[in-house]
N, C-alpha and C positions, 0 to 999 in steps of 0.2 A: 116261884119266880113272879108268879102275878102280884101276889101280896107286897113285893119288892117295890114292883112298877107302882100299887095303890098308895103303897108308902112315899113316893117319891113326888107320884103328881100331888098327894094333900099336904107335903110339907113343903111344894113349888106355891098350892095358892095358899096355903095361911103365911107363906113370906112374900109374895106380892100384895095381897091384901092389907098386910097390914103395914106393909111400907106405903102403900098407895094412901092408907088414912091418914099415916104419919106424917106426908107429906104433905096430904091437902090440911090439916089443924096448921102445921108451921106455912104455907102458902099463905091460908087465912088469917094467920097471927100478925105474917108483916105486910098484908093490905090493911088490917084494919088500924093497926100501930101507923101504921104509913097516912093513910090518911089524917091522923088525927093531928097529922106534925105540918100539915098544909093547912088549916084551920088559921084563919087571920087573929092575929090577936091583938088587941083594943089599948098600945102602950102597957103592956106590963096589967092590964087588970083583967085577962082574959085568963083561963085556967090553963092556958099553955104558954109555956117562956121561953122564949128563944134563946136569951141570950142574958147574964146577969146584970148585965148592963142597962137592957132592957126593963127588968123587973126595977130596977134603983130608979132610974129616971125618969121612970114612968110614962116613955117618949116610945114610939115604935122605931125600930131598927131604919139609918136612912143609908140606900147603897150608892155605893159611886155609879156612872152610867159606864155604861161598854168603852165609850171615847172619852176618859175623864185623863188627862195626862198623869203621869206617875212619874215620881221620883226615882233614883237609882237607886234601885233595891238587890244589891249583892251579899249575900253574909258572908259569901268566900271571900270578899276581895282583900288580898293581902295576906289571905293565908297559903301557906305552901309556898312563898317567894324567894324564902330561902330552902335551898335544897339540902340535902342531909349529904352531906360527902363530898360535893359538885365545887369546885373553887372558880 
């Protein structure tokens, strides 16, 4: 029975162990992935591209502000007006 129990606890830490590595490389893969995507880039000549748009016109990305007004933007509108059966 003991050999059972020694069986049990060494196959309980080499599967926390090595879930615990497993997870700290993929933690560390997308901090250091992660960070590289915040890195400024210089209109399209920096080694990271946001956007292909970006790379073409050699201009960096310009965003609207939080209060820029917006157009009606529905892509449902008008779909489903007629109903299927409904007279």
């Amino acid at each position: 029975m003991t050999e059972v129990i020694t069986l049990v606890i060494g196959f309980v830490k080499g599967f926390l162990s090595s879930s615990v590595f497993v997870l700290a490389v993929f933690i560390g893969f997308c901090v250091v992935v992660g960070f590289t995507k915040l890195k400024r880039t210089a209109g399209g000549r920096a080694p990271v591209v946001k956007s292909l748009d970006e790379r073409l016109s050699r201009q960096p990305m310009t965003y609207l502000p939080p209060d820029a007004p917006r157009g009606p933007a529905d892509p449902l509108e008008g779909f489903g007006t007629r109903r299927s059966g409904a007279t």
